[in-house]
mmCIF file of the N, C-alpha and C atoms, coordinates in Angstrom:
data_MODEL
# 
_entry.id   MODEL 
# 
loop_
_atom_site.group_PDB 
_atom_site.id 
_atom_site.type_symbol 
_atom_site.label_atom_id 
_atom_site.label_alt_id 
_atom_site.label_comp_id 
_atom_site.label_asym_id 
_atom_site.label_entity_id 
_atom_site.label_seq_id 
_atom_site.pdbx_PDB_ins_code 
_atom_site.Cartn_x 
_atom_site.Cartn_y 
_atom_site.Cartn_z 
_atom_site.occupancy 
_atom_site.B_iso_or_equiv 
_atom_site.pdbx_formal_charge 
_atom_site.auth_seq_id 
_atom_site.auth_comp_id 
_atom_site.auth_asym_id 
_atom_site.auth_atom_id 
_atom_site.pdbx_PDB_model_num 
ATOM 1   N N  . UNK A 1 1  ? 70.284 103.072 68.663 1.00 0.00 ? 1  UNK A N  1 
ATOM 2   C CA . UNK A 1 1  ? 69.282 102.028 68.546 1.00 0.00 ? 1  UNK A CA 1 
ATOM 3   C C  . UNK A 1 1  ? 69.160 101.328 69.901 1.00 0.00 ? 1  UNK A C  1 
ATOM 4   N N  . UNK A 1 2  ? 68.044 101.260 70.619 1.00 0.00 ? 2  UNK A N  1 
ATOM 5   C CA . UNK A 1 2  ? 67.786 100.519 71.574 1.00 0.00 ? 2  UNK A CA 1 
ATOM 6   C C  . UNK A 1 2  ? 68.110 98.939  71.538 1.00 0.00 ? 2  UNK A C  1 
ATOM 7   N N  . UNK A 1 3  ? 67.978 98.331  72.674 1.00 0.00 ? 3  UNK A N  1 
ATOM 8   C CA . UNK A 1 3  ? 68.695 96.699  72.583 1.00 0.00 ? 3  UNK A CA 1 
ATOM 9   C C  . UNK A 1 3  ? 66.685 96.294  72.005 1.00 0.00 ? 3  UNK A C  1 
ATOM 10  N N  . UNK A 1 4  ? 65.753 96.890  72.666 1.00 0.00 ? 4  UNK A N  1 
ATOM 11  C CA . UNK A 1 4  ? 64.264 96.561  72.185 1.00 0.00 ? 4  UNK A CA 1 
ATOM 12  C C  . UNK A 1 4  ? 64.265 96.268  70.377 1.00 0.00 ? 4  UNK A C  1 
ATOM 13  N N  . UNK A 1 5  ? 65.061 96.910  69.620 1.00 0.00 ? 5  UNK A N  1 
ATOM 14  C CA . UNK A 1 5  ? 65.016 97.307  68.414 1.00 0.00 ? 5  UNK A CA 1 
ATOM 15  C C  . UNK A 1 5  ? 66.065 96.322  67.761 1.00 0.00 ? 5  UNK A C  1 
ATOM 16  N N  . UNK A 1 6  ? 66.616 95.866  68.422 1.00 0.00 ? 6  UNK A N  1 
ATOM 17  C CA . UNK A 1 6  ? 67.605 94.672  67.895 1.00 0.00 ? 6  UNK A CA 1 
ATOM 18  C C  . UNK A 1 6  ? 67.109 93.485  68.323 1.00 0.00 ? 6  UNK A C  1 
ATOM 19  N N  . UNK A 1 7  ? 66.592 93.713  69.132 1.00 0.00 ? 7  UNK A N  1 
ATOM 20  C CA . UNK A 1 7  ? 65.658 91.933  69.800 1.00 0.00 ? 7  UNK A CA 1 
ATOM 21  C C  . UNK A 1 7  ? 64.720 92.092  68.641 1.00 0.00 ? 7  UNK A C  1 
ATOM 22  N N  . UNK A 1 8  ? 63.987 93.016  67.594 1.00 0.00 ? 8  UNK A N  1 
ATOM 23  C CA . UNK A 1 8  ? 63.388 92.658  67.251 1.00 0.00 ? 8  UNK A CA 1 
ATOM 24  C C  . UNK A 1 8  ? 63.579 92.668  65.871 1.00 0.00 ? 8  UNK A C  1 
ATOM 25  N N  . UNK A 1 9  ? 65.066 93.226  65.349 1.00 0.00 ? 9  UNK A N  1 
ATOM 26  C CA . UNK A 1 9  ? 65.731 92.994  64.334 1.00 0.00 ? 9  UNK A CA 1 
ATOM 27  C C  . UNK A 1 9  ? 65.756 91.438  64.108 1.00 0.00 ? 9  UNK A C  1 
ATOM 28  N N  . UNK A 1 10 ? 66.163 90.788  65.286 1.00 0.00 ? 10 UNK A N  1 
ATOM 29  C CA . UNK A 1 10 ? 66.741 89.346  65.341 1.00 0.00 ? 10 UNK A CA 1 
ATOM 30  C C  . UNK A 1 10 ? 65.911 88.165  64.668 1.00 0.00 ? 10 UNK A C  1 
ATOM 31  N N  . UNK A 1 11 ? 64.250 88.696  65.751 1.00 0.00 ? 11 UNK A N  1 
ATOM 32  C CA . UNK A 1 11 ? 63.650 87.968  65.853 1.00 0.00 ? 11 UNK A CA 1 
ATOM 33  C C  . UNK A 1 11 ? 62.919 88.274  64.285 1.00 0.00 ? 11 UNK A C  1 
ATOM 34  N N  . UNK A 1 12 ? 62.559 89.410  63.660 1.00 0.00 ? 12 UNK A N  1 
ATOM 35  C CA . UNK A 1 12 ? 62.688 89.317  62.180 1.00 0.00 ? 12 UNK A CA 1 
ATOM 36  C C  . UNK A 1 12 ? 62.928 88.176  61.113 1.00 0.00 ? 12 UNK A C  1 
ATOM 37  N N  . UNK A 1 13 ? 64.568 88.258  61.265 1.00 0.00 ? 13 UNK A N  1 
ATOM 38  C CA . UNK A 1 13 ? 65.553 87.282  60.701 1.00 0.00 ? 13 UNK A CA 1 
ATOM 39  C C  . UNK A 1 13 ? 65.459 86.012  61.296 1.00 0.00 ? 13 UNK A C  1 
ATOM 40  N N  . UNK A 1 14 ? 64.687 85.800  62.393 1.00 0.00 ? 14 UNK A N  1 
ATOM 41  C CA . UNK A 1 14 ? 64.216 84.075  62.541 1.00 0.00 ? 14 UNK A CA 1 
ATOM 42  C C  . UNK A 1 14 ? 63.188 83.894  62.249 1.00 0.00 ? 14 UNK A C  1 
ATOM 43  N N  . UNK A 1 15 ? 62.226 84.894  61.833 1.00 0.00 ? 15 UNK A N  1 
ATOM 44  C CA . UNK A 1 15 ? 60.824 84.543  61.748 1.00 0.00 ? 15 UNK A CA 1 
ATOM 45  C C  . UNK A 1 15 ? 60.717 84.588  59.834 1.00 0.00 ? 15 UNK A C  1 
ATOM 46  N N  . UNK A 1 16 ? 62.084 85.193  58.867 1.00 0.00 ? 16 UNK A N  1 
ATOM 47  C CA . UNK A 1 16 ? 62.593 85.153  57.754 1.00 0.00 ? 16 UNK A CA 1 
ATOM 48  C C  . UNK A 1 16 ? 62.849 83.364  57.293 1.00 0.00 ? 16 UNK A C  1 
ATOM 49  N N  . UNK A 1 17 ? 63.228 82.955  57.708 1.00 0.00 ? 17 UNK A N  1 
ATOM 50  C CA . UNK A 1 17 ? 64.516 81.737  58.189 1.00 0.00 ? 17 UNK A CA 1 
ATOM 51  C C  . UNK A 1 17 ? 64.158 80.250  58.282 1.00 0.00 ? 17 UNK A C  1 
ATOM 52  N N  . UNK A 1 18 ? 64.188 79.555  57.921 1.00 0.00 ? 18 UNK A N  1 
ATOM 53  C CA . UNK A 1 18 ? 64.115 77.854  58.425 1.00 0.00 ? 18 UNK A CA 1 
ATOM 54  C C  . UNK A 1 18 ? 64.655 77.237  59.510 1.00 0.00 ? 18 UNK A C  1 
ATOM 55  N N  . UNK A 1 19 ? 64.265 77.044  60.704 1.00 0.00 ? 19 UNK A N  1 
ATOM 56  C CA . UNK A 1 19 ? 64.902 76.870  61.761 1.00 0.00 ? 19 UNK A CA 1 
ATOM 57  C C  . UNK A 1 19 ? 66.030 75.294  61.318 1.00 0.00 ? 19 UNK A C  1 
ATOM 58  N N  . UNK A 1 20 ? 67.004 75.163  62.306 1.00 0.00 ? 20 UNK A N  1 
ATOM 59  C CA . UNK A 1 20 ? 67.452 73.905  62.379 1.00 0.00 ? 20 UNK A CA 1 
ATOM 60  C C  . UNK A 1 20 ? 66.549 73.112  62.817 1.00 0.00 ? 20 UNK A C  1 
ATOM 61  N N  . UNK A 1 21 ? 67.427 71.826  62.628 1.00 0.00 ? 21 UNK A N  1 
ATOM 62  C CA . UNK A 1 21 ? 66.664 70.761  63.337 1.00 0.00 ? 21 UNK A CA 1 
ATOM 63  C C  . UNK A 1 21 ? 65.983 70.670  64.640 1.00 0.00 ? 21 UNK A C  1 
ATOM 64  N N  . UNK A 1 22 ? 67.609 71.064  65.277 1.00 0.00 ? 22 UNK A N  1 
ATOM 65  C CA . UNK A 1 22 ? 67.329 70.811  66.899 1.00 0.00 ? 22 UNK A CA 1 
ATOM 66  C C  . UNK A 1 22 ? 65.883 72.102  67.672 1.00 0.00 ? 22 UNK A C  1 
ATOM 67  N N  . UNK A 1 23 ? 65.858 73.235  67.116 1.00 0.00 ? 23 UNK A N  1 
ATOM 68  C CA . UNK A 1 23 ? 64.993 74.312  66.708 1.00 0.00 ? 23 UNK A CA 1 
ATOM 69  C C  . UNK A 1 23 ? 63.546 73.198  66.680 1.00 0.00 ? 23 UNK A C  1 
ATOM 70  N N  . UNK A 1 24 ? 63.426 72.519  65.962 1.00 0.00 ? 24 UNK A N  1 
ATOM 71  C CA . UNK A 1 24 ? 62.209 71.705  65.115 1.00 0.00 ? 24 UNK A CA 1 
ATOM 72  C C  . UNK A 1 24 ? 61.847 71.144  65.896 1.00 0.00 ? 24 UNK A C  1 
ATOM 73  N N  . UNK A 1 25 ? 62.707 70.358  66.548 1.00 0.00 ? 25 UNK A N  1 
ATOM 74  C CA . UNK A 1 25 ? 62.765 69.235  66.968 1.00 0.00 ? 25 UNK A CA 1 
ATOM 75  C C  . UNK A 1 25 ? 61.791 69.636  68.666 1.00 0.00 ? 25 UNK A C  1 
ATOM 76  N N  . UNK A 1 26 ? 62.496 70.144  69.065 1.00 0.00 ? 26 UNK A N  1 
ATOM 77  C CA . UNK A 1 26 ? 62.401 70.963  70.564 1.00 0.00 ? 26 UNK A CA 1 
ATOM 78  C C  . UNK A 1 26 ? 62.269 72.561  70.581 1.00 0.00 ? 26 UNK A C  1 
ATOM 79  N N  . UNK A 1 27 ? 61.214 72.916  69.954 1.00 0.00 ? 27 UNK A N  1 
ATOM 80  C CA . UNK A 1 27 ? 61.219 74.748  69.788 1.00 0.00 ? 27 UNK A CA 1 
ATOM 81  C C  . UNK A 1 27 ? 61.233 74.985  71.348 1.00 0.00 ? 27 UNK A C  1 
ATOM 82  N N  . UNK A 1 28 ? 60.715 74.815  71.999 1.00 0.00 ? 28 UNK A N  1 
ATOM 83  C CA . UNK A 1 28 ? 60.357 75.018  73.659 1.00 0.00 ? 28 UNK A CA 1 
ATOM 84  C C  . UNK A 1 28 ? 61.825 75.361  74.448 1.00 0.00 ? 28 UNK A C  1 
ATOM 85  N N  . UNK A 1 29 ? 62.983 74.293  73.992 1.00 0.00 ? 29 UNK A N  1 
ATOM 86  C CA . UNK A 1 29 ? 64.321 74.443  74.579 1.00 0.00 ? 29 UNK A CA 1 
ATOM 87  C C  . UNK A 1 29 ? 65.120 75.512  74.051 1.00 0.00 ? 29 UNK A C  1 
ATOM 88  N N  . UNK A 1 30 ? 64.535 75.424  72.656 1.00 0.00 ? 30 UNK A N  1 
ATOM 89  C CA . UNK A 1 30 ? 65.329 76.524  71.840 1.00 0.00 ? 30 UNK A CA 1 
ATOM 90  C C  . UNK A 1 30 ? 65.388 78.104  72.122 1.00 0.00 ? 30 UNK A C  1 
ATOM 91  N N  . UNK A 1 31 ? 63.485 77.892  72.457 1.00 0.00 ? 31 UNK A N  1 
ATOM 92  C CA . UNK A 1 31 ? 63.296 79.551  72.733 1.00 0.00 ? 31 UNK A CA 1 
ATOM 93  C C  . UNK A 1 31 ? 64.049 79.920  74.798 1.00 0.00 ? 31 UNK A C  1 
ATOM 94  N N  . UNK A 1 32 ? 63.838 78.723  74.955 1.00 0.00 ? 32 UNK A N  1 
ATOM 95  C CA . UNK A 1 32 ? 64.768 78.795  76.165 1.00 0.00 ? 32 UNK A CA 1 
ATOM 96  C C  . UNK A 1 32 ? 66.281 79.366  76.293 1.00 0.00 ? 32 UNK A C  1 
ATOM 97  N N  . UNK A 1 33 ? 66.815 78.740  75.352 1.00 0.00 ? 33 UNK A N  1 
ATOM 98  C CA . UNK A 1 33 ? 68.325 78.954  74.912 1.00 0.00 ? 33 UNK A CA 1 
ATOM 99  C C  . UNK A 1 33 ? 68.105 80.135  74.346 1.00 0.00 ? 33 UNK A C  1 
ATOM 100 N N  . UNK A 1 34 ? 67.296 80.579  73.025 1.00 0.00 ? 34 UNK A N  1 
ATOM 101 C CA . UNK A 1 34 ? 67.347 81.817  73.105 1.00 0.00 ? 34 UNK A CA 1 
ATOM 102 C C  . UNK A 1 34 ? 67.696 82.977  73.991 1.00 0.00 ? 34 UNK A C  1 
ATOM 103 N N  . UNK A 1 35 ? 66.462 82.833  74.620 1.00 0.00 ? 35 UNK A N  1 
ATOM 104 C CA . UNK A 1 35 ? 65.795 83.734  75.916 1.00 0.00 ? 35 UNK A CA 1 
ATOM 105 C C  . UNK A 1 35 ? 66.962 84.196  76.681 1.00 0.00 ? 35 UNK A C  1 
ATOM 106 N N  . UNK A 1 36 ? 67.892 82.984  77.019 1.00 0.00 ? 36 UNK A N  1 
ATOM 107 C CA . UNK A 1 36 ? 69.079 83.023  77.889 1.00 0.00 ? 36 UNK A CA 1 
ATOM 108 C C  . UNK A 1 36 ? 70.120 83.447  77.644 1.00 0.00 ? 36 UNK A C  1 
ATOM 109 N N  . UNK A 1 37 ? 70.678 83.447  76.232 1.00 0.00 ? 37 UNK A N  1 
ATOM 110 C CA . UNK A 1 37 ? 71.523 83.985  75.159 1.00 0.00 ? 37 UNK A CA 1 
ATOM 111 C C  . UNK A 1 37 ? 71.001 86.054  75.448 1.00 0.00 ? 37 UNK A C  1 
ATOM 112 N N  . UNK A 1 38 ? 69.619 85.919  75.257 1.00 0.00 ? 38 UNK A N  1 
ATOM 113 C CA . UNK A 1 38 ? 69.449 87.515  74.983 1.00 0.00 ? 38 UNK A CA 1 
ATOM 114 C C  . UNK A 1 38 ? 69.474 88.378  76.853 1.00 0.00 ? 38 UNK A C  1 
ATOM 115 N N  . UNK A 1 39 ? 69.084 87.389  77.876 1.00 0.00 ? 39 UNK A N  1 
ATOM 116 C CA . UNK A 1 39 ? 68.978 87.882  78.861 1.00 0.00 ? 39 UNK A CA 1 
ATOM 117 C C  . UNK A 1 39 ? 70.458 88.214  79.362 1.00 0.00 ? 39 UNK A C  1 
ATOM 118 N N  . UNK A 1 40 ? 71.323 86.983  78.834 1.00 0.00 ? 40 UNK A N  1 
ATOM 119 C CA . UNK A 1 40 ? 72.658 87.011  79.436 1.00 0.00 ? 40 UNK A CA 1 
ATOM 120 C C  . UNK A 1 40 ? 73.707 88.633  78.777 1.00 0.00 ? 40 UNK A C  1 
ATOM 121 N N  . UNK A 1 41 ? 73.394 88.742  77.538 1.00 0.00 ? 41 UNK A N  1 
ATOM 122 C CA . UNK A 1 41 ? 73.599 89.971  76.822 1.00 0.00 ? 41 UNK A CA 1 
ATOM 123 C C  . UNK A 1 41 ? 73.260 90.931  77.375 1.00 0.00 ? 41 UNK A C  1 
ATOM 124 N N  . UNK A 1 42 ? 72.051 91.214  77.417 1.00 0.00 ? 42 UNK A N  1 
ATOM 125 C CA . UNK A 1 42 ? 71.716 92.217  78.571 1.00 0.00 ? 42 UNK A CA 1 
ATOM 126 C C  . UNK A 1 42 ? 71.851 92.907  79.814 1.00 0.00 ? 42 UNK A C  1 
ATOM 127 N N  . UNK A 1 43 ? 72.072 91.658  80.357 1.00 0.00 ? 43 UNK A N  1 
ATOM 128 C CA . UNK A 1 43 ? 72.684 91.772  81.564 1.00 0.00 ? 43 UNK A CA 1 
ATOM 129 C C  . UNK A 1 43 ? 74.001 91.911  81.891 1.00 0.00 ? 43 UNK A C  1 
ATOM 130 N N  . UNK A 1 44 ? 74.999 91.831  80.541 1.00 0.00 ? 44 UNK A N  1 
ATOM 131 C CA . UNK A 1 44 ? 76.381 92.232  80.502 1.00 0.00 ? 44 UNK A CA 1 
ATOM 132 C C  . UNK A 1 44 ? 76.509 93.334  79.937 1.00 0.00 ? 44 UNK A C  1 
ATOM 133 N N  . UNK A 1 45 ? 75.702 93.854  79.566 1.00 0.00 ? 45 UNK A N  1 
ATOM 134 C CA . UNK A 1 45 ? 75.815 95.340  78.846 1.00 0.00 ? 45 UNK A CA 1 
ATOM 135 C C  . UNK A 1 45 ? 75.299 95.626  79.928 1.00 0.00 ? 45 UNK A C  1 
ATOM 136 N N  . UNK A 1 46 ? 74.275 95.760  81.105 1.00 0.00 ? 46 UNK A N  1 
ATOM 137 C CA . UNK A 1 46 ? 74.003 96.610  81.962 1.00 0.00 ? 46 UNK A CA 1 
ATOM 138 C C  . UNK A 1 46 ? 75.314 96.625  83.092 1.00 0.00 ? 46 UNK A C  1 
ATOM 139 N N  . UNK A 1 47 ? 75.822 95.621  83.444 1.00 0.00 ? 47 UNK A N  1 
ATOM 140 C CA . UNK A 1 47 ? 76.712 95.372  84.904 1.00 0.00 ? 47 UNK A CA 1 
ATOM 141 C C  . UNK A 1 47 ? 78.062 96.159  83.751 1.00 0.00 ? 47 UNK A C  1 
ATOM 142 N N  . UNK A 1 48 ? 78.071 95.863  82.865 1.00 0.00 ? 48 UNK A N  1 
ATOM 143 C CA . UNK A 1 48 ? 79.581 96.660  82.373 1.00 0.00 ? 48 UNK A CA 1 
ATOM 144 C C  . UNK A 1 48 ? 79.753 98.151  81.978 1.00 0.00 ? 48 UNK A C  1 
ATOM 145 N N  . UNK A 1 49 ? 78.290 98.182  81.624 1.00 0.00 ? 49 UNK A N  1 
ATOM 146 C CA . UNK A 1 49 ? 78.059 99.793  80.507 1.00 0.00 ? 49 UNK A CA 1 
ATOM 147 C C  . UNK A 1 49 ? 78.639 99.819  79.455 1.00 0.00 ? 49 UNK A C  1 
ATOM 148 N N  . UNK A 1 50 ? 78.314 98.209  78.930 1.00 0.00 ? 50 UNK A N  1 
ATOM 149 C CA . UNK A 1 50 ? 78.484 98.513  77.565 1.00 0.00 ? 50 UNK A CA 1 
ATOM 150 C C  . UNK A 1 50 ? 78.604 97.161  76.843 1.00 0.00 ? 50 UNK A C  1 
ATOM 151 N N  . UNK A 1 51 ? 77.736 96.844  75.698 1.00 0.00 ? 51 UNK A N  1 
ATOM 152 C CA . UNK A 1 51 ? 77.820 95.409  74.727 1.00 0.00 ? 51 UNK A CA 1 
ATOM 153 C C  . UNK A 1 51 ? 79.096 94.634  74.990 1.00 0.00 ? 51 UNK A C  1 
ATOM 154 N N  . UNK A 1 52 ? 79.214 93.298  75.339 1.00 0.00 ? 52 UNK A N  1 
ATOM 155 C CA . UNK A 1 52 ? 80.068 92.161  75.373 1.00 0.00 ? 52 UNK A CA 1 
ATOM 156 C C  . UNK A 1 52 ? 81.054 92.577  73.835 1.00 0.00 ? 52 UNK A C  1 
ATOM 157 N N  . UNK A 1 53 ? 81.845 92.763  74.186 1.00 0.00 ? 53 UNK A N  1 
ATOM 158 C CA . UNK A 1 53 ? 82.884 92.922  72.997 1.00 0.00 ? 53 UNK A CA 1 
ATOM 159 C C  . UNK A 1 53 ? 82.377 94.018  71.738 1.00 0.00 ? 53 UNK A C  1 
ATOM 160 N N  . UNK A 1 54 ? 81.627 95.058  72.480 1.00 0.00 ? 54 UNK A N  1 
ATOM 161 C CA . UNK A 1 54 ? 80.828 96.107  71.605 1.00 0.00 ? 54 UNK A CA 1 
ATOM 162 C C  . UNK A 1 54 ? 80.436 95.773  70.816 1.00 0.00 ? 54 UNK A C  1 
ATOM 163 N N  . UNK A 1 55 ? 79.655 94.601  70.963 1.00 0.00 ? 55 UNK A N  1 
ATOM 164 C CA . UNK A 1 55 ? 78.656 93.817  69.847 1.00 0.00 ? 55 UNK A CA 1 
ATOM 165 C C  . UNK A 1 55 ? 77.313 94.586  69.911 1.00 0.00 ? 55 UNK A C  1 
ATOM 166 N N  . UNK A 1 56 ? 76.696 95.825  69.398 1.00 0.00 ? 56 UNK A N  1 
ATOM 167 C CA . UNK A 1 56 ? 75.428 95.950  69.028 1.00 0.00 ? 56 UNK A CA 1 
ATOM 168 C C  . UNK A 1 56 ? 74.462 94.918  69.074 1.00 0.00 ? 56 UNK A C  1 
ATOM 169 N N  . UNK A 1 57 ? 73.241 95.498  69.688 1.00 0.00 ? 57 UNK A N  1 
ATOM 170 C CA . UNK A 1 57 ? 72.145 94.739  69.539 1.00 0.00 ? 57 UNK A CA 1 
ATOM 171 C C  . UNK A 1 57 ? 71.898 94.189  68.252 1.00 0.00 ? 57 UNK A C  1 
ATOM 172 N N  . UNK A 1 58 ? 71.709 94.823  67.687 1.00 0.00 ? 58 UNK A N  1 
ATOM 173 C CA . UNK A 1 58 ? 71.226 94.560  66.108 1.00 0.00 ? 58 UNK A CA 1 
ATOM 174 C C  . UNK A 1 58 ? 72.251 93.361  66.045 1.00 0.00 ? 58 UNK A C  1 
ATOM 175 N N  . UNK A 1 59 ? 73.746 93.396  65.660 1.00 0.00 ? 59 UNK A N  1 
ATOM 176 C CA . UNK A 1 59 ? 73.993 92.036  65.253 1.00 0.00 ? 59 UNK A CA 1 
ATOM 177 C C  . UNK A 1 59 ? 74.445 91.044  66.219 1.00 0.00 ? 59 UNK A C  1 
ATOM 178 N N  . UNK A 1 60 ? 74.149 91.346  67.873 1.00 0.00 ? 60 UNK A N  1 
ATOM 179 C CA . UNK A 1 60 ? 73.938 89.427  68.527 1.00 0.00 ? 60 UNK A CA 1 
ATOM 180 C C  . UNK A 1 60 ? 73.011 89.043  68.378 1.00 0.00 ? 60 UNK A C  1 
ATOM 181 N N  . UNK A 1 61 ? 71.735 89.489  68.333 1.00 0.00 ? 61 UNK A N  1 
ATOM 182 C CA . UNK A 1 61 ? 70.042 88.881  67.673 1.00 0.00 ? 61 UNK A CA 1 
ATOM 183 C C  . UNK A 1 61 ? 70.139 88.523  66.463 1.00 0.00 ? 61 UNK A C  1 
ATOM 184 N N  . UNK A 1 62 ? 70.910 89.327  65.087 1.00 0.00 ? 62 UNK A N  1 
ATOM 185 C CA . UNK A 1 62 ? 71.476 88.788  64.183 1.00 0.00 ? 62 UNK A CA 1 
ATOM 186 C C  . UNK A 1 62 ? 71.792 87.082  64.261 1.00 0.00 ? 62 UNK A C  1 
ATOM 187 N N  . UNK A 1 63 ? 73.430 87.663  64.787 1.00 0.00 ? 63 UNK A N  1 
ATOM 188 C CA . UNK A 1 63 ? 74.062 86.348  64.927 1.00 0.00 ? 63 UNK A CA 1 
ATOM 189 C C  . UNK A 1 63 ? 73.442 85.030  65.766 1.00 0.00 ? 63 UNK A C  1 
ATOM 190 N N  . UNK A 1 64 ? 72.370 85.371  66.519 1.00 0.00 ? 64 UNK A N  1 
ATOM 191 C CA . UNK A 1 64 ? 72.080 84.752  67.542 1.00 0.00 ? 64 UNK A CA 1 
ATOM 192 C C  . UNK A 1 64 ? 70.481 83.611  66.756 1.00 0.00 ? 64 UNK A C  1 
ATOM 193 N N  . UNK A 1 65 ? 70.223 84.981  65.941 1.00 0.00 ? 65 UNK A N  1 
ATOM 194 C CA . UNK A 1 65 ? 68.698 83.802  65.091 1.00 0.00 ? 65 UNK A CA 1 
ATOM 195 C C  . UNK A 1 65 ? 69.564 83.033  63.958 1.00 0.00 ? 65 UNK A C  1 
ATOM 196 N N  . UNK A 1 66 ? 70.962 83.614  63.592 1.00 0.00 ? 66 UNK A N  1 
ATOM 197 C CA . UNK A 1 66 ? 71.271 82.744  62.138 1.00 0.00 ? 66 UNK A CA 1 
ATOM 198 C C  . UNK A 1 66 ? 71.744 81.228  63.151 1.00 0.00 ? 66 UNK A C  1 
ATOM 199 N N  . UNK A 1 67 ? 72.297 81.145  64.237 1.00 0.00 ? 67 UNK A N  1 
ATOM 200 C CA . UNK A 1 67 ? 72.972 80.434  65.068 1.00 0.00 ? 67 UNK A CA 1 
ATOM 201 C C  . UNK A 1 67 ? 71.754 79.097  65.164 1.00 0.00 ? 67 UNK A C  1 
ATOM 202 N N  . UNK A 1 68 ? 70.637 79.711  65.185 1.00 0.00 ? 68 UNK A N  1 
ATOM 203 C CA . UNK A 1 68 ? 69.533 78.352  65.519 1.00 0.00 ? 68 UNK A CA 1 
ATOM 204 C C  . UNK A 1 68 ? 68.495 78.258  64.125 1.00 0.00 ? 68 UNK A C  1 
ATOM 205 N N  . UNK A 1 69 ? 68.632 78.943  63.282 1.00 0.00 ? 69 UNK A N  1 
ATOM 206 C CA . UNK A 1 69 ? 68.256 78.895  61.800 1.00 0.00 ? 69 UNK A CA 1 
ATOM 207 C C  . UNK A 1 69 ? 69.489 78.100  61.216 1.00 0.00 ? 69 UNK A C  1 
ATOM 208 N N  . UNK A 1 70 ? 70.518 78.422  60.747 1.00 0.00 ? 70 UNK A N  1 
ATOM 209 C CA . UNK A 1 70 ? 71.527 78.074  60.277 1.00 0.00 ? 70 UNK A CA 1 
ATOM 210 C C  . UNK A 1 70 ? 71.803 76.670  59.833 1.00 0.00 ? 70 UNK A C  1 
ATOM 211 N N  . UNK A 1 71 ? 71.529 75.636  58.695 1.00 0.00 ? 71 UNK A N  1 
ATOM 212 C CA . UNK A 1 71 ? 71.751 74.034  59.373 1.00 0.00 ? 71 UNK A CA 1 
ATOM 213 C C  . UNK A 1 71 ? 72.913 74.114  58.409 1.00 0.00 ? 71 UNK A C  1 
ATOM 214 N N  . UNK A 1 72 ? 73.684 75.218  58.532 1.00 0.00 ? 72 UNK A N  1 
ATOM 215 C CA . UNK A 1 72 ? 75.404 74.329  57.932 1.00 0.00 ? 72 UNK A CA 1 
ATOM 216 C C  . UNK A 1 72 ? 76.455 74.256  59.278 1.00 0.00 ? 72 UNK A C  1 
# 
């Protein structure tokens, strides 16, 4: 599975989802923080050859939309 195919697994499951507050509040910072979360991933799977703790795409976009959906 491509990392394209898990960015859009993710974004799925946020577009599923009720954002948090802070999400609500400031979407603009959020998709920022996003953005930076998925670029920084990327860019550690490319410089290493291989997912941050062999975390698959599919579940850090996962973990990453429940993280700013999530209000528990």
């Amino acid at each position: 599975m491509t990392s394209d195919r898990g960015v859009e697994l993710g974004m799925a499951t946020l577009a599923q989802t009720t954002p948090t507050g802070p999400v609500s509040d400031d979407p603009e910072a959020a998709a920022t923080v996003m953005q930076s979360a998925m670029i920084g991933y990327w860019l550690a799977t490319r410089y290493f050859g291989a997912p941050p703790l062999d975390i698959a795409p599919e579940r850090f976009t996962t973990a990453l939309a429940r993280l700013l959906t999530d209000p528990r």
